[in-house]
N, C-alpha and C positions, 0 to 999 in steps of 0.2 A: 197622342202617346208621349211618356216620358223614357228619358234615357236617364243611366249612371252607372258610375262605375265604380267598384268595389277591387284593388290591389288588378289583378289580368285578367276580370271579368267583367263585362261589357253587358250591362242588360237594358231592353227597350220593353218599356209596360204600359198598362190601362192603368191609371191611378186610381179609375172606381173599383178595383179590386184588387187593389190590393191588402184594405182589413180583413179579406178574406183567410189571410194566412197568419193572422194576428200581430203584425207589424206595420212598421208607416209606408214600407215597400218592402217587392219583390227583391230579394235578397239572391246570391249563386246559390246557397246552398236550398233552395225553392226547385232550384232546377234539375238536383239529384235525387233519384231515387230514394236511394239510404236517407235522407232527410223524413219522406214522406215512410218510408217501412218502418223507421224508429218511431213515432208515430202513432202507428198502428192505424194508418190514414188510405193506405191504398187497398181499394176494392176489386181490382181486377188485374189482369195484362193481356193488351190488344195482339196476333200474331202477326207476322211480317219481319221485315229484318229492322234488325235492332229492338232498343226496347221501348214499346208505350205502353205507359202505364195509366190505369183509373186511377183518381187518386179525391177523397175527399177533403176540399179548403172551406170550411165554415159551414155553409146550408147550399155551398158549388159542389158538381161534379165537374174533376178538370181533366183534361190528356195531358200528359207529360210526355213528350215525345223527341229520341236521341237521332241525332240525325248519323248515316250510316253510310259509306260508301257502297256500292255494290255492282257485281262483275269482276274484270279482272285486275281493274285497280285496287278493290278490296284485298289484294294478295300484299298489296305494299303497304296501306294506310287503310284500318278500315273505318276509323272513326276523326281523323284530321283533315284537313283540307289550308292552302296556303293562305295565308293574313294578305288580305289586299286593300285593309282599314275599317274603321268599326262599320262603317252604314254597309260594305257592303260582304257583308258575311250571310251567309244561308240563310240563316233562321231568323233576321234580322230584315233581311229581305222579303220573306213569306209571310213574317206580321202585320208587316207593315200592307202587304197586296192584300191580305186577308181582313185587315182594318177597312180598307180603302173599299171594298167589296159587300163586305158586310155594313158599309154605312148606306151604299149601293142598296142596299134590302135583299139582297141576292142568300139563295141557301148554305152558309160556309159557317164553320162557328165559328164563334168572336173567339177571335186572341183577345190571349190575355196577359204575353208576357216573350220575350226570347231573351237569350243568353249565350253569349261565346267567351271561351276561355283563351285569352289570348299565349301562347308557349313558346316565343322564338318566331322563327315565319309561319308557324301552322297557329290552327287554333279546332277546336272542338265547340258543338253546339247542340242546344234543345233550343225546345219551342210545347209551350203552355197554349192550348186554347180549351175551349168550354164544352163540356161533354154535349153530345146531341142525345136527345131521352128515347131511349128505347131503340137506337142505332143499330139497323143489321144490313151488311155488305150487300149491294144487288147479286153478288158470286153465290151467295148461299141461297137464292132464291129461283135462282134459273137451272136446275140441276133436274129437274123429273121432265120427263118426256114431253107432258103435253105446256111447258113452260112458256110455250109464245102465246096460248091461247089461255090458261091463268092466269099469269099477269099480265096481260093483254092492255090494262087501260093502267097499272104501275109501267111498264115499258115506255107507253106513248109520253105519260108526265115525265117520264127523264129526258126522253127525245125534248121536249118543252123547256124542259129546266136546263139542257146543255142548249138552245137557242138563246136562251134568253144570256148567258155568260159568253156566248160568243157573239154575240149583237153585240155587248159591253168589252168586248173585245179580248177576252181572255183566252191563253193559248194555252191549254192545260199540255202537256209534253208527255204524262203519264195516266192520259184518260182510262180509265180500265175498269172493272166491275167490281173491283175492291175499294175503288176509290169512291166510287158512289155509293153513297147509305141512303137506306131509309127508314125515318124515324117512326113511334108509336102512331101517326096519323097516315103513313102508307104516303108520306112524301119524300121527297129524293133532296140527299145535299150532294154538296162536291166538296172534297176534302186532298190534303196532301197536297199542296200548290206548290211544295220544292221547284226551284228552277222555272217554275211559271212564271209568266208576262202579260203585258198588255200591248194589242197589237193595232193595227189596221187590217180591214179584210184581207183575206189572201188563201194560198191553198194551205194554207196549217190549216181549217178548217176541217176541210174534207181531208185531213191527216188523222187529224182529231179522231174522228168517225171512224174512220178505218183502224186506229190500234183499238177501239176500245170491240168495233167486230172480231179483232183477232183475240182479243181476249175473252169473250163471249165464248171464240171456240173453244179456247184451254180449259174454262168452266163446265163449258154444257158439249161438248166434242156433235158437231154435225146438227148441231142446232142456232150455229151463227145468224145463219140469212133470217132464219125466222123470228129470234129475236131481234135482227137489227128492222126488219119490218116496220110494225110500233113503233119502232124509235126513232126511225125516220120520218113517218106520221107526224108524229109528234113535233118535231125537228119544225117539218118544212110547212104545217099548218103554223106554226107563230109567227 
């Protein structure tokens, strides 16, 4: 990946894509919205806090995605966060893990781009990666009653596909049922690597596991265990 910078913005990219947006790079203003709605380029917007957007670059579908604080530091700052140098700002940091992953073969989409605006000691950020086709949340799919037992064998494959990122030593922080998709072939990615890392074994594993059953309940209330089932199947057969 390349870096450069443009007046107090910082951005790091794929240089294979960036004719995608008809220039010789990724540009700040790639990274706003209003860039792509002027346009007439965006197809969609993802829900959750802040904004992600679909957005069409060339023959790409891309996520455009603003990074957000959230709780009750979001009362002071909900979109800055303090400059402590370019490499390691937010979004800067999750390209590059999700580069690093993705060359891994692992299910994450490919970045394609970050950016922070540097303002004084804060700064603000997004992050570009590559739409997944036909992407829907495992939250929308575990909601009807007999859900342990229809996705029965979608379950076990994410149990498989979260072994396989934790063998590789990845310590998702925000493992949850939104954060898993799965694509037009009924296979499972992991997405939103904010603040994620790369570890040695340990008990974040078995932490792992246990926020992403808590959130299982928030989805499907009183069908945790069932769904975490399969998933641990899955898990501990790899």
């Amino acid at each position: 990946m390349m870096t450069s910078r443009k007046a107090n913005a910082h951005i790091l990219y794929d240089a294979q894509t960036a004719p995608q947006t008809g220039q010789s790079a990724l540009a700040p203003e790639h990274f706003t919205g209003s860039w792509w709605r002027s346009r007439g380029a965006v197809t969609g917007q993802a829900p959750g806090r802040g904004e992600s957007l679909f957005v069409r670059a060339g023959d790409q579908a891309w996520v455009l995605r603003h990074y957000r604080r959230g709780g009750l530091v979001a009362r002071i700052s909900a979109e800055h966060y303090v400059w402590t140098g370019p490499e390691r700002n937010r979004a800067f940091q999750e390209c590059r893990l999700l580069a690093t992953l993705f060359e891994r073969g692992l299910p994450v989409p490919r970045p394609i781009g970050a950016c922070a605006w540097r303002v004084g000691l804060v700064y603000q950020a997004a992050l570009i990666t590559r739409c997944i086709d036909g992407a829907r949340p495992l939250a929308s799919l575990i909601q009807a009653p007999d859900a342990a037992t229809q996705q029965k064998a979608l379950l076990t494959e994410c149990g498989r596909m979260i072994r396989r990122f934790h063998n590789e030593g990845l310590d998702h922080v925000d493992l949850n049922a939104r954060n898993i998709l799965i694509d037009d072939r009924d296979m499972p990615w992991l997405i939103d690597l904010d603040r994620c890392r790369l570890r040695d074994p340990g008990r974040w594993q078995a932490g792992n596991l246990a926020r992403l059953e808590r959130s299982l309940e928030k989805f499907a209330p009183g069908q945790a265990k069932a769904l975490m089932a399969p998933i641990n199947h899955g898990y501990q057969s790899s």
